[in-house]
ZAKE-925522 format. One line per field, with one value per atom (N, C-alpha, C, CB): x, y, z negated; residue number from 0. Coordinates in steps of 0.1 Angstrom, whole numbers, plus 5000, padded with zeros to 4 digits. Glycine has a CB too. Example, Ala and Ser with C-alpha at 12.3 -4.5 7.8 and 13.67 -1.06 7.14 Angstrom:
2
X	c(5132/5123/5132/5113/5128/5137/5129/5141)
Y	c(4943/4955/4967/4955/4978/4989/5000/4994)
Z	c(4922/4922/4922/4910/4929/4929/4921/4943)
resi	c(0/0/0/0/1/1/1/1)
END
This chain:
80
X	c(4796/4793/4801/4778/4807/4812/4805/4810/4813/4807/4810/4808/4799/4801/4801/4788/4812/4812/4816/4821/4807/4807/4809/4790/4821/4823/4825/4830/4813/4815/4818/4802/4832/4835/4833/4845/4828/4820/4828/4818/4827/4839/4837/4842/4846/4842/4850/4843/4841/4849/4844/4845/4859/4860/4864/4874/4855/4862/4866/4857/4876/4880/4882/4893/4877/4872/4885/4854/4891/4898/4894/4914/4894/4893/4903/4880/4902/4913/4909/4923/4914/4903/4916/4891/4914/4928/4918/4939/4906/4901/4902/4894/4911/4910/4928/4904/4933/4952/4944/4973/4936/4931/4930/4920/4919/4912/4920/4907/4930/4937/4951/4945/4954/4961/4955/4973/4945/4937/4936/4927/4932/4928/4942/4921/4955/4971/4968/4992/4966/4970/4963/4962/4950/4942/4947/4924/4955/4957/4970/4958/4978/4992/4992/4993/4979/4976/4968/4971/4958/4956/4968/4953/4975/4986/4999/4991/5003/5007/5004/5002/4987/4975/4981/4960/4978/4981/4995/4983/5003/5016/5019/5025/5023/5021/5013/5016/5002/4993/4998/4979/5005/5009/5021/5010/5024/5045/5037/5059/5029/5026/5021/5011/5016/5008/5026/4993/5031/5045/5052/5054/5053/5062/5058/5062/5045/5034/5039/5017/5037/5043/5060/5037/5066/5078/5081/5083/5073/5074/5072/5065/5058/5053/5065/5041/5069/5081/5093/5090/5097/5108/5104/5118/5093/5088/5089/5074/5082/5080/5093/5072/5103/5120/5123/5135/5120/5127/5122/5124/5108/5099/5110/5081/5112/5117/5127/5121/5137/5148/5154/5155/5143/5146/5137/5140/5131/5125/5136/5110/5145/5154/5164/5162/5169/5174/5172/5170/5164/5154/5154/5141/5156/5153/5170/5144/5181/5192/5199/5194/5195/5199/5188/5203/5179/5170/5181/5149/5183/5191/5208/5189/5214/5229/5223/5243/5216/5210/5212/5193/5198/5200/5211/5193/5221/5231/5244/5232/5240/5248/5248/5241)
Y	c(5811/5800/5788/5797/5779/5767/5760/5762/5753/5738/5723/5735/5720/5705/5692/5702/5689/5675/5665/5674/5651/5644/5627/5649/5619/5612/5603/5614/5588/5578/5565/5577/5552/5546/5530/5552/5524/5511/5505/5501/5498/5489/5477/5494/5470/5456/5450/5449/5439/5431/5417/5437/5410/5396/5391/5393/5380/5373/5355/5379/5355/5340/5335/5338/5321/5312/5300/5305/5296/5284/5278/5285/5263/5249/5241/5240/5237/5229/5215/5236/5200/5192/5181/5184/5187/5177/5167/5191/5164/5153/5138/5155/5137/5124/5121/5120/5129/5125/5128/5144/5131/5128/5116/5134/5111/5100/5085/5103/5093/5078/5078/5076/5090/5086/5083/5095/5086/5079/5063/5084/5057/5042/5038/5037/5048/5037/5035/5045/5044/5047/5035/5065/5034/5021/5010/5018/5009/4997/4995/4995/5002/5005/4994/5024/5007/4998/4989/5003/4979/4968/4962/4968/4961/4954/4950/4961/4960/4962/4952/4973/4956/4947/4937/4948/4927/4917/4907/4921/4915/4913/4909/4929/4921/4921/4910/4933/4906/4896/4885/4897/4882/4864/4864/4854/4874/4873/4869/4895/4877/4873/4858/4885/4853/4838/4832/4835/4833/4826/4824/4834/4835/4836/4827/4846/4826/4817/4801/4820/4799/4784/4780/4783/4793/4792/4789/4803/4794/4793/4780/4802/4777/4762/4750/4763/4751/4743/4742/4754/4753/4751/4748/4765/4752/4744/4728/4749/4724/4708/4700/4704/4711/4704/4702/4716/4713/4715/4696/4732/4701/4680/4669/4674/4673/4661/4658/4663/4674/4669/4663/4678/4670/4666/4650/4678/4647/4627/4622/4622/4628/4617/4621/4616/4627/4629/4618/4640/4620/4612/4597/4617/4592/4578/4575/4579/4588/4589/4579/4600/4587/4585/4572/4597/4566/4559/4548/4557/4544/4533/4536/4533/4546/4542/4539/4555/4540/4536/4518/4544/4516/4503/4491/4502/4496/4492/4491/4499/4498/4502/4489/4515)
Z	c(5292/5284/5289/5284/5280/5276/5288/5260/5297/5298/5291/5309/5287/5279/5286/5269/5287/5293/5283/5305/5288/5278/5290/5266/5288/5293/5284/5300/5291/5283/5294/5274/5288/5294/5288/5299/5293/5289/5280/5300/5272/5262/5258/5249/5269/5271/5262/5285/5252/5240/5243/5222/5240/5247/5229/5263/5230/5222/5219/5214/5218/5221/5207/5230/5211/5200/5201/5203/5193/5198/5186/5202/5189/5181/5184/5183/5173/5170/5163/5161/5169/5164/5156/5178/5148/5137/5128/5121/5131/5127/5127/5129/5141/5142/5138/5160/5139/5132/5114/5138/5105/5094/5094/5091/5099/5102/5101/5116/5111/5112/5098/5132/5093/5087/5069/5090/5065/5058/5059/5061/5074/5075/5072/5091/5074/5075/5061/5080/5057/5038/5031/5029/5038/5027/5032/5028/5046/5050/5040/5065/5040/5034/5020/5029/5010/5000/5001/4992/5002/5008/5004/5022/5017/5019/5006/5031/5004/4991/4978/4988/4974/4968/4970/4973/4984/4988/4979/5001/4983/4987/4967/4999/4961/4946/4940/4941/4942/4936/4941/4939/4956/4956/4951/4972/4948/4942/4927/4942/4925/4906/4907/4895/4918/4920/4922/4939/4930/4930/4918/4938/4912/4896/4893/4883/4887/4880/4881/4888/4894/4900/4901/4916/4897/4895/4879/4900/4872/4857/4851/4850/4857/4858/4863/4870/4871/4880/4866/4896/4866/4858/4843/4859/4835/4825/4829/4822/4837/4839/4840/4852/4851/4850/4834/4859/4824/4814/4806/4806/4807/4803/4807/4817/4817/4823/4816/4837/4817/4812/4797/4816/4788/4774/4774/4762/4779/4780/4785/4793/4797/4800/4788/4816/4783/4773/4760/4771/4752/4745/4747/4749/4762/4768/4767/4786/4768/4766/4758/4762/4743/4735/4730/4728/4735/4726/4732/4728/4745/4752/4747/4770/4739/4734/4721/4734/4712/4700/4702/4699/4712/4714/4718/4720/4722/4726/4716/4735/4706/4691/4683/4681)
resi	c(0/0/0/0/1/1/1/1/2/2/2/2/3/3/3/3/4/4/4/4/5/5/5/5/6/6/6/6/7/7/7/7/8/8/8/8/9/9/9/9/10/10/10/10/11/11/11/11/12/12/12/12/13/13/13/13/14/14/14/14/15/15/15/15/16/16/16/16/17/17/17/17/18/18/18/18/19/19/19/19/20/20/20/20/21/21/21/21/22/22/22/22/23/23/23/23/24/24/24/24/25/25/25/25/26/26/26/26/27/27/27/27/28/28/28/28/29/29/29/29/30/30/30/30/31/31/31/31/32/32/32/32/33/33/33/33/34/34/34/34/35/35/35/35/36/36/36/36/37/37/37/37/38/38/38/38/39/39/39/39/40/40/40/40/41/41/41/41/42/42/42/42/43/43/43/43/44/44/44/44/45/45/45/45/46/46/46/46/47/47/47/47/48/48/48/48/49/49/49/49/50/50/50/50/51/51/51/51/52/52/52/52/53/53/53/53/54/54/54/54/55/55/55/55/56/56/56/56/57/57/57/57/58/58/58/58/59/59/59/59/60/60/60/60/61/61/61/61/62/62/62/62/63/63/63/63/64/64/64/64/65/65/65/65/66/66/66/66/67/67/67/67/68/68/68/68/69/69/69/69/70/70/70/70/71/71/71/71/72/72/72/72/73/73/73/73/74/74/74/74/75/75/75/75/76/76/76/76/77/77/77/77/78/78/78/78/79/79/79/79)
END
């Protein structure tokens, strides 16, 4: 008769976990981004406040200049 041999050898299982913490380079490039826009926001709204006072300016030169005009010709009139 046969002999049965029967060999058993332990089977050690490892297992490795790795993390990875990409939360905080998220984090922060989110806060650049609102700051980014913010800033932007900012920046676009006093240029449209500037035009504004630029438009204003050069309207009031233009007053000016058609009164002295006006005052121009009212004083070669009188002098005629």
């Amino acid at each position: 008769m046969a002999e049965e041999r029967i060999v058993e050898t332990p089977s050690t299982h490892t297992t490795v976990i790795e993390r990875q913490s990409g939360g905080g380079g998220t984090l922060i490039a989110v806060v650049l981004l609102i700051a980014v826009l913010i800033g932007g926001y900012y920046l676009f709204s006093r240029q449209g406040a500037q035009n504004s006072k630029d438009a204003a300016i050069t309207s009031a030169a233009k007053s000016v200049g058609s009164a002295a005009d006006k005052a121009g010709d009212a004083v070669e009139k009188s002098t005629q």
